[in-house]
Structure formats: C-alpha cells, structure tokens
C-alpha positions, 0 to 999 in steps of 0.5 A, a space after each residue: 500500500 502507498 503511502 503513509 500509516 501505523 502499523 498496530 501490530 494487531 491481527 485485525 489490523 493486519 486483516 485491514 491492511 490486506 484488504 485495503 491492499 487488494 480492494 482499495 482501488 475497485 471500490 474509489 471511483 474516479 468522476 471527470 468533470 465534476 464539480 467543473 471542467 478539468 477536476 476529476 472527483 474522487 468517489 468515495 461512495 463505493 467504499 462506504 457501502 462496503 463494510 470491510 472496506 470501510 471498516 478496513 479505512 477507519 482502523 488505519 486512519 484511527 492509528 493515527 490517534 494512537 503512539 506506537 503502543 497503540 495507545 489513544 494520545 489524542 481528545 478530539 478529532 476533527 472532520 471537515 465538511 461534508 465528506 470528513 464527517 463520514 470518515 472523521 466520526 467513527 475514527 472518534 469513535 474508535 478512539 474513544 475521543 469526541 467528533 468535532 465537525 468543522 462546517 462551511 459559514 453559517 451552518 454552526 449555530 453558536 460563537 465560531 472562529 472563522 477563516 477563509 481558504 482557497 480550494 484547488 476549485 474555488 473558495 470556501 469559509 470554515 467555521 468552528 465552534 469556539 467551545 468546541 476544542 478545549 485549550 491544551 487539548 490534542 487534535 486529530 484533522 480527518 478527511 478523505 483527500 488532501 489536495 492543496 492542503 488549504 482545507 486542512 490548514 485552516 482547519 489547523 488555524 480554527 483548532 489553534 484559534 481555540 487554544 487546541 494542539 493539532 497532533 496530526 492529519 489523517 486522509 484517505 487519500 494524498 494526490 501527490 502532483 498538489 502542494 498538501 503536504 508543503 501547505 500542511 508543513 510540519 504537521 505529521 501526515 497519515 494518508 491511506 493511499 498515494 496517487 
C-alpha cells in the first residue's frame, strides 16, 4: 500500500491492511468533470457501502490517534465538511475521543472562529465552534483527500484559534502532483493511499 500509516501490530489490523491492499482501488471511483471542467472527483461512495472496506479505512486512519503502543494520545478529532464527517466520526469513535465537525459559514449555530481558504476549485469559509476544542487539548484533522492542503490548514488555524494542539492529519487519500503536504508543513501526515 502507498503511502503513509501505523502499523498496530494487531491481527485485525493486519486483516485491514490486506484488504485495503487488494480492494482499495475497485471500490474509489474516479468522476471527470465534476464539480467543473478539468477536476476529476474522487468517489468515495463505493467504499462506504462496503463494510470491510470501510471498516478496513477507519482502523488505519484511527492509528493515527494512537503512539506506537497503540495507545489513544489524542481528545478530539476533527472532520471537515461534508465528506470528513463520514470518515472523521467513527475514527472518534474508535478512539474513544469526541467528533468535532468543522462546517462551511453559517451552518454552526453558536460563537465560531472563522477563516477563509482557497480550494484547488474555488473558495470556501470554515467555521468552528469556539467551545468546541478545549485549550491544551490534542487534535486529530480527518478527511478523505488532501489536495492543496488549504482545507486542512485552516482547519489547523480554527483548532489553534481555540487554544487546541493539532497532533496530526489523517486522509484517505494524498494526490501527490498538489502542494498538501508543503501547505500542511510540519504537521505529521497519515494518508491511506498515494496517487
């Protein structure tokens, strides 16, 4: 498997990975075109109507909660609107950890911390509960893809901005030929699959 993640050592784990390894690609589809002209989509909807596939992705992408002991060293895990919700909540519930959602303007009914980004495709403003991440506590950022990095940077700030400590950032998939991980810097990164 391509890419970048932790190894528990356990034998469902290892079950995970070698499913993932022969599966991963039948079940992500690519969409040209959509949402515009040039963008090809990365359809991740066959994999979530498959429960081994799905069950395969939460358990890695939960490793990276986790020190090498297999301990939970994060509080909170973060999912990005839309897509990071269905792969951010049960990662937080294999953790042990609370769900943060993190939405685009105005969908948040409290006080929030805003701040606008660029997307490979257009712009976006994302907002976050200000009670939502304690100050000191330790963040997981969780979405599907990490393109040119700007979703998951300023979801980095909005975490900051509560006081939050961002332990790290774990994706589905890494597109490569984007700047993700040079906008990311140095916060570590967990992607499932390379491309």
């Amino acid at each position: 498997m391509t890419g970048t993640h932790r190894a528990t050592g356990s034998g469902q784990a290892s079950l995970h990975d070698a499913y993932l390894e022969q599966h991963l690609d039948r079940l992500i589809r690519d969409i040209p075109d959509f949402p515009k002209p040039g963008v090809v989509f990365k359809d991740i909807t066959p994999l979530l109507a498959d429960h081994d596939g799905f069950s395969a992705v939460i358990d890695v992408l939960a490793r990276a909660g986790r020190d090498d002991g297999g301990n939970v060293v994060v509080d909170k895990v973060v999912g990005m609107e839309a897509r990071g919700f269905i792969l951010a909540a049960p990662v937080a519930l294999a953790l042990g950890a609370g769900f943060v959602p993190v939405r685009k303007a105005g969908k948040l009914p409290a006080d929030t911390h805003s701040v606008g980004y660029a997307l490979e495709y257009g712009e976006a403003t994302l907002e976050l509960h200000q009670d939502s991440v304690a100050p000191g506590e330790r963040v997981l950022l969780v979405d599907d893809v990490l393109a040119t990095g700007g979703t998951v940077a300023a979801t980095a700030e909005l975490v900051e901005a509560c006081g939050g400590v961002v332990h790290g950032v774990a994706v589905l998939m890494e597109l490569s030929f984007l700047p993700g991980r040079e906008t990311v810097g140095d916060v570590p990164v967990t992607a499932i699959r390379t491309v």
